[in-house]
N, CA, C and O of each residue as an XYZ file, in Angstrom:
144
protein
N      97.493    140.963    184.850
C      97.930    140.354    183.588
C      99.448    140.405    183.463
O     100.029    141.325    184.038
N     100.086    139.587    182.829
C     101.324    139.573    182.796
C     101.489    139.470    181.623
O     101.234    138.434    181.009
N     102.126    140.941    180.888
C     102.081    141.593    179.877
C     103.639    141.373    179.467
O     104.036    141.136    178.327
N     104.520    141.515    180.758
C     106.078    141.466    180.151
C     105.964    139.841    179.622
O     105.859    139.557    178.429
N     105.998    138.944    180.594
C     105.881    137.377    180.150
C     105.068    137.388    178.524
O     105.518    136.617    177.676
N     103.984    138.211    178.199
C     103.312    137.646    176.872
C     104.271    138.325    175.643
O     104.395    137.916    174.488
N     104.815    139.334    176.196
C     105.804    140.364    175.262
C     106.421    139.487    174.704
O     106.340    139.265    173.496
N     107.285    138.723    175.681
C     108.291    138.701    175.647
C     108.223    137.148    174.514
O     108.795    136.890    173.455
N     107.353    136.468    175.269
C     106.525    135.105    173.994
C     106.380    135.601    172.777
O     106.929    134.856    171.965
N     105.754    136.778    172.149
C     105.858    137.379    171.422
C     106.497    137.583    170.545
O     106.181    137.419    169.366
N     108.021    138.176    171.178
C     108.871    138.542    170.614
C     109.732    137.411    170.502
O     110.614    137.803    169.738
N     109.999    136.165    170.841
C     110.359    134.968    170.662
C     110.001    134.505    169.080
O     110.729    134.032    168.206
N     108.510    134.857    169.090
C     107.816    133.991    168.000
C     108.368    134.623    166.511
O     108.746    133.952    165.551
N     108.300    136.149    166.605
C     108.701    137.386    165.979
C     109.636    136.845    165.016
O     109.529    136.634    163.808
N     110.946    136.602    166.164
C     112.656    136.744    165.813
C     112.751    135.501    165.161
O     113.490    135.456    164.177
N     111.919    134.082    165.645
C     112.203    132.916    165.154
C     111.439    132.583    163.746
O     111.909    131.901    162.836
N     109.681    133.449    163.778
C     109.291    133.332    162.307
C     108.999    134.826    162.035
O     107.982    135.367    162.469
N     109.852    135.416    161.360
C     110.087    137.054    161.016
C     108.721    136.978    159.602
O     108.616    136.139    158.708
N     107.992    137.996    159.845
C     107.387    138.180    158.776
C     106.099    137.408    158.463
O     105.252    137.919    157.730
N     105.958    136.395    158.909
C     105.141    135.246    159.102
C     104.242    135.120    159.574
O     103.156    134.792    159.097
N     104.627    135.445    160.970
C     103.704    135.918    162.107
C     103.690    137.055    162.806
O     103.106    137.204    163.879
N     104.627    138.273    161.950
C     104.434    139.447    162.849
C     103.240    140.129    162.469
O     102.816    140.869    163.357
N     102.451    140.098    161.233
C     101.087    140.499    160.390
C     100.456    139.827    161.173
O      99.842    140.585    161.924
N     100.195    138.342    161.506
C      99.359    137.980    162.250
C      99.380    138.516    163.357
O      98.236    138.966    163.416
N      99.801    138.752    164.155
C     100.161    138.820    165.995
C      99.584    140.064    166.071
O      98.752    140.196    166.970
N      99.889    141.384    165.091
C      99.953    142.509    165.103
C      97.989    142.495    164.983
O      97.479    143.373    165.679
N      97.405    141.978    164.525
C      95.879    142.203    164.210
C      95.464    141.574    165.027
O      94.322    141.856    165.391
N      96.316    140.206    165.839
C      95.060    139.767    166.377
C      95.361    140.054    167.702
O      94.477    139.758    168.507
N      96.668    140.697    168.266
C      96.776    141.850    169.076
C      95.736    143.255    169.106
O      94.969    143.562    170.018
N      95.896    143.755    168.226
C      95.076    144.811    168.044
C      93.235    144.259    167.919
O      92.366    145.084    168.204
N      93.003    143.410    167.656
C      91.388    142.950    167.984
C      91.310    142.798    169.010
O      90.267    143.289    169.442
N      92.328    141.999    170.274
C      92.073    141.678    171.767
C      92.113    143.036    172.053
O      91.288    143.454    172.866
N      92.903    143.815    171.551
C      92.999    145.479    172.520
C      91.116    146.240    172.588
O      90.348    146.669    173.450
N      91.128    145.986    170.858
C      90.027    147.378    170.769
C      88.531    146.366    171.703
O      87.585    147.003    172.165
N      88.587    145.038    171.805
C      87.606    144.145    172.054
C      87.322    144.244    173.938
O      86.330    143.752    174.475
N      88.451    144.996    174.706
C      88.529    145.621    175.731
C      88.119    147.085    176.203
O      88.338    147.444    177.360
């Protein structure tokens, strides 16, 4: 898996919509984790 490359998309999305989508990303991050 290429985890730095998705980070890093991530953190793109983060910086450009602050607040917006860091609540989102953060849960539906954490559902793909615990769903492993």
């Amino acid at each position: 898996m290429a985890w730095e490359e998705r980070g890093s998309c991530i953190n793109i999305f983060r910086t450009r919509n602050r607040g917006r989508f860091s609540g989102t990303f953060t849960n539906y991050e954490a559902k793909h984790l615990l769903r492993k």
